[in-house]
Residue frames as a rotation matrix with the C-alpha (Angstrom) as fourth column:
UNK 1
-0.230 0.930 0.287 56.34
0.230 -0.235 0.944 72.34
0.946 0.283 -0.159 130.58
UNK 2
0.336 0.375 -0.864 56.65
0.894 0.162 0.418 72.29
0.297 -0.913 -0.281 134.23
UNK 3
-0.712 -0.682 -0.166 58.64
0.678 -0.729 0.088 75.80
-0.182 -0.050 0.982 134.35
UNK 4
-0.984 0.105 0.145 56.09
-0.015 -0.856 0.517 77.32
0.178 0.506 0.844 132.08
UNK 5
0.496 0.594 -0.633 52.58
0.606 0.285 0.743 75.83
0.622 -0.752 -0.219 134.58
UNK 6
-0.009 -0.237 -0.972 54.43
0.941 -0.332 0.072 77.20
-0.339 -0.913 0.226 137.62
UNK 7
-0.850 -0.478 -0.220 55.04
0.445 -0.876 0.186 80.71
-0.282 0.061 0.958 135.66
UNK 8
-0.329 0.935 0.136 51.36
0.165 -0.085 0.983 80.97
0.930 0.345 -0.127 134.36
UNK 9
0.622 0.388 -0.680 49.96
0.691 0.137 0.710 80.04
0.369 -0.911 -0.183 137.56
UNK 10
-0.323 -0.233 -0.917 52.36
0.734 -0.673 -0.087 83.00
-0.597 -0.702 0.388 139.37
UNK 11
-0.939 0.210 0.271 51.24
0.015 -0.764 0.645 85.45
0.342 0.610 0.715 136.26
UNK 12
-0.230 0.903 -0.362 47.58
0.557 0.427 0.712 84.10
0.798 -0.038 -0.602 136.82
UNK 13
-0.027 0.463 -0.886 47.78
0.934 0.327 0.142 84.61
0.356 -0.823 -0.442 140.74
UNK 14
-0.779 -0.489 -0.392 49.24
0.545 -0.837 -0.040 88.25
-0.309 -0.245 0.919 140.33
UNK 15
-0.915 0.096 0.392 46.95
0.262 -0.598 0.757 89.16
0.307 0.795 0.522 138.15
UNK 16
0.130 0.948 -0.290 43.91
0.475 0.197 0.858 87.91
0.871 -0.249 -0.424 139.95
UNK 17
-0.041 -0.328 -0.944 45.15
0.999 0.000 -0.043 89.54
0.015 -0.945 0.328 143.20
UNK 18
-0.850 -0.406 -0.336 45.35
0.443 -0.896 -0.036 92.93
-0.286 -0.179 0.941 141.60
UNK 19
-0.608 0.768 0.201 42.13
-0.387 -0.508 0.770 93.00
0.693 0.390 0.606 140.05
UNK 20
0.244 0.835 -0.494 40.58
0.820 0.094 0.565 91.81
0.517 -0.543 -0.662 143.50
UNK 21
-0.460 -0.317 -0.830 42.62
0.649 -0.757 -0.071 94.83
-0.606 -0.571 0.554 145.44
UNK 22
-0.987 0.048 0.151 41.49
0.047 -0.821 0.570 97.12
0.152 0.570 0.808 142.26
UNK 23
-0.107 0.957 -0.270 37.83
0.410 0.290 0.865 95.90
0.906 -0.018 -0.424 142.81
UNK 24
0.453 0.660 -0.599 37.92
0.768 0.052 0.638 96.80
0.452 -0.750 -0.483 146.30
UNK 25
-0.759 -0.602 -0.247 39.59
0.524 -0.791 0.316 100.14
-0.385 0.110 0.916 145.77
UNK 26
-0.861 0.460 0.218 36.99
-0.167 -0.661 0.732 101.52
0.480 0.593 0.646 143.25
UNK 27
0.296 0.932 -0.212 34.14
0.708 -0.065 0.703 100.15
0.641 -0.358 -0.679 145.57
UNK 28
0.215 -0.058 -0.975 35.89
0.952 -0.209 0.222 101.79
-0.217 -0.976 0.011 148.70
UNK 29
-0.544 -0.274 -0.793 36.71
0.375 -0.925 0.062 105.37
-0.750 -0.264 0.606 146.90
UNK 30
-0.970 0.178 -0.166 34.18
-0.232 -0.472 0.851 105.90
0.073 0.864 0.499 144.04
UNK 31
-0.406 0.851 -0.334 31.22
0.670 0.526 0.524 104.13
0.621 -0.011 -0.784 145.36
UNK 32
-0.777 -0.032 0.629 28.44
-0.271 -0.885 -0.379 106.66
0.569 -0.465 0.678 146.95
UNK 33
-0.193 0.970 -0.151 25.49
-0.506 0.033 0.862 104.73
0.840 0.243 0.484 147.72
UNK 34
0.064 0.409 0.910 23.99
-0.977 0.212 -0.027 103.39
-0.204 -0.888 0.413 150.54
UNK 35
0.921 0.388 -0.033 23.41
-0.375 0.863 -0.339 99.98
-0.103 0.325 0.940 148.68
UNK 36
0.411 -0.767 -0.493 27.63
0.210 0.605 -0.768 99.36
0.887 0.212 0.410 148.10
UNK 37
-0.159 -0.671 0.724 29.21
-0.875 -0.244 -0.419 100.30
0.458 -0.700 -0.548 151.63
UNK 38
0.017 -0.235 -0.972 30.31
0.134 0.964 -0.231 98.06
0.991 -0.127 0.048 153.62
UNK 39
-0.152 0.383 0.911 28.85
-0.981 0.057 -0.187 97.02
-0.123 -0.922 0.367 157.20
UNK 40
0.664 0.380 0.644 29.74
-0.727 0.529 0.437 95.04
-0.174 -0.758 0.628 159.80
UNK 41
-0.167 -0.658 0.734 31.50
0.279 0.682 0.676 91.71
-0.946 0.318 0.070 159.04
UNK 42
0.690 -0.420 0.590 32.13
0.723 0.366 -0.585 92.64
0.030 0.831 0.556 155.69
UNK 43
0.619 -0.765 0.177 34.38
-0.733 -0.644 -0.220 95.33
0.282 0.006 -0.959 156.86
UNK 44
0.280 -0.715 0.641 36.36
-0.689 0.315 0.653 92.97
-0.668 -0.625 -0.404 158.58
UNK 45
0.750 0.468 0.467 35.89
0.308 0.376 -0.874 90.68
-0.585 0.799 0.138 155.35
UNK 46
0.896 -0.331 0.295 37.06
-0.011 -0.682 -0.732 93.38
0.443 0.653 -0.615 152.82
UNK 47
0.521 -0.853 0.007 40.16
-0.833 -0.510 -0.215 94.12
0.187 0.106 -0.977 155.01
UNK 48
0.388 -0.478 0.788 41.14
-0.396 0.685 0.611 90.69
-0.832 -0.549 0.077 155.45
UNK 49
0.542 -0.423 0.726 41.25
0.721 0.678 -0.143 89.90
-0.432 0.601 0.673 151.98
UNK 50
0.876 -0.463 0.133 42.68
-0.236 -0.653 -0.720 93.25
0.421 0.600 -0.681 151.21
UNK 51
0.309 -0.824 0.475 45.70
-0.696 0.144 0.703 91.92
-0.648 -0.548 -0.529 153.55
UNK 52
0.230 -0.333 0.914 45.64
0.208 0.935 0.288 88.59
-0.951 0.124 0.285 151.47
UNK 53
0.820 -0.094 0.564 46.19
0.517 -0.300 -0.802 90.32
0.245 0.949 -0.197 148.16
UNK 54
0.836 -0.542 0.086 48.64
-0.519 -0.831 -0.199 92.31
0.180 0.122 -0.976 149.33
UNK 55
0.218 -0.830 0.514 50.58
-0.658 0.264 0.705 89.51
-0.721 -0.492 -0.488 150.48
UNK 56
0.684 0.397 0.612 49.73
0.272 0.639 -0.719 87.60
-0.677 0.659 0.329 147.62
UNK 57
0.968 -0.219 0.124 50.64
-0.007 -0.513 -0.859 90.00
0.252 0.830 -0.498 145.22
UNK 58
0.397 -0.848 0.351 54.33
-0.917 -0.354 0.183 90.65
-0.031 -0.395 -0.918 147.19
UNK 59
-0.076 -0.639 0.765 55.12
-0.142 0.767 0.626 87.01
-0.987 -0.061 -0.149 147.41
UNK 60
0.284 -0.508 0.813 54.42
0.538 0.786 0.304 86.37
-0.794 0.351 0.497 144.12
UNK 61
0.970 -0.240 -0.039 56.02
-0.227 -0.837 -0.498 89.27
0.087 0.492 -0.866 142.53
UNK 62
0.004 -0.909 0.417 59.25
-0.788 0.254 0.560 87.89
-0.615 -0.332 -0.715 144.69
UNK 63
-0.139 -0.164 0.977 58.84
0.222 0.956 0.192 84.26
-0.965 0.243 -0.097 142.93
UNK 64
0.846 0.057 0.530 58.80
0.501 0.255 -0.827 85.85
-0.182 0.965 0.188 139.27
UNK 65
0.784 -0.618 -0.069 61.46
-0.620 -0.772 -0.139 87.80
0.033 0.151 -0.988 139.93
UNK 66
-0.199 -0.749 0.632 63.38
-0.610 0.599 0.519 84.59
-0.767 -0.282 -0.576 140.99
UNK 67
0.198 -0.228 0.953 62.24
0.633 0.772 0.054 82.71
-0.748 0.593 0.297 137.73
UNK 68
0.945 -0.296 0.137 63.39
-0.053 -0.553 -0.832 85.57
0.322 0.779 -0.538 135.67
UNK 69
0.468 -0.854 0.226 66.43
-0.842 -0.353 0.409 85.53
-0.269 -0.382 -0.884 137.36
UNK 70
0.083 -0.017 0.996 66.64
-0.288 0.957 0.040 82.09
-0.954 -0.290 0.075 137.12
UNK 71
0.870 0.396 0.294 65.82
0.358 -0.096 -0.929 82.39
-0.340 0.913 -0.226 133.22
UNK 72
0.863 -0.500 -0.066 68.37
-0.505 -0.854 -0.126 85.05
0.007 0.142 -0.990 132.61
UNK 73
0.087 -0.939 0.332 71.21
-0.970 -0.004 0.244 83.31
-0.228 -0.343 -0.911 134.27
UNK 74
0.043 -0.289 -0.956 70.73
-0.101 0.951 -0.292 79.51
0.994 0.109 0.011 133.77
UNK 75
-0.778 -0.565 -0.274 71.25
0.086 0.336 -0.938 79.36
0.622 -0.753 -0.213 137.87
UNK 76
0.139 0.818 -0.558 68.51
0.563 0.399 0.724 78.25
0.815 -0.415 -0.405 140.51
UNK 77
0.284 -0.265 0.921 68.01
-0.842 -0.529 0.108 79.57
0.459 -0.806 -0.374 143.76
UNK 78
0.994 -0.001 -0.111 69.23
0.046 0.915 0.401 76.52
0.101 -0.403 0.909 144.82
UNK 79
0.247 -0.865 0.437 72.61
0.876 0.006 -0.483 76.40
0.415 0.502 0.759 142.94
UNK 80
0.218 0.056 0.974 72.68
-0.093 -0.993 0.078 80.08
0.971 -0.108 -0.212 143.99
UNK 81
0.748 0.215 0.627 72.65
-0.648 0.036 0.761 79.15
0.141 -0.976 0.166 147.94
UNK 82
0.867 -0.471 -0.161 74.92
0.488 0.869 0.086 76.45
0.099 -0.153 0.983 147.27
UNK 83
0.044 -0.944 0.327 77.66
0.776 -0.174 -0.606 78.25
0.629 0.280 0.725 146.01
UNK 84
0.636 0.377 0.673 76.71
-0.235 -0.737 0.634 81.06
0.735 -0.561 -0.380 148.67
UNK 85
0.889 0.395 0.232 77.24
-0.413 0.471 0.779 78.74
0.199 -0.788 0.582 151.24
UNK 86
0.567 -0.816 0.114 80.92
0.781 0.489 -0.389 77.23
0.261 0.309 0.914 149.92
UNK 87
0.115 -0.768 0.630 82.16
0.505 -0.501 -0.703 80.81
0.855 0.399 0.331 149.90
UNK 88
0.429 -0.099 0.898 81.41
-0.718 -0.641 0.273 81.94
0.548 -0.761 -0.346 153.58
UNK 89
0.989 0.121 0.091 82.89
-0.149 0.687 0.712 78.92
0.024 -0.717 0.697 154.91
């Protein structure tokens, strides 16, 4: 049950991450009014969390790819490093 908590929660965080970048996409290229633009500290705001979504989204895109991988094969990224590690030496 702990495998399938940790894989929710990275589906969860991806998902939320893209629909806050998608949210602040359609305000920043479809919005005309005076009443949605952003000023002042919420520019600085807007592009900070557009930085944290983006890293968000990249890290945990990397960490389902490693529990699919992980799935697929039966082998960890542990087990994976180990045996890495045995064969350059």
């Amino acid at each position: 049950t702990n495998l399938k908590s940790f894989i929710l929660f990275l589906g969860y965080t991806w998902i939320g991450s893209a629909l806050a970048l998608m949210i602040f996409g359609c305000n920043y290229f479809f919005c005309n009014k005076e009443s949605c633009e952003f000023t002042g500290v919420l520019v600085q705001l807007v592009r900070i969390m557009t930085v944290i979504c983006v890293a968000s989204i990249l890290f945990t895109s990397s960490m389902l790819m490693n529990v699919t991988y992980g799935l697929m094969t039966g082998i960890g990224t542990i087990d994976r490093l180990k045996k890495k590690a045995t064969n350059t030496t």
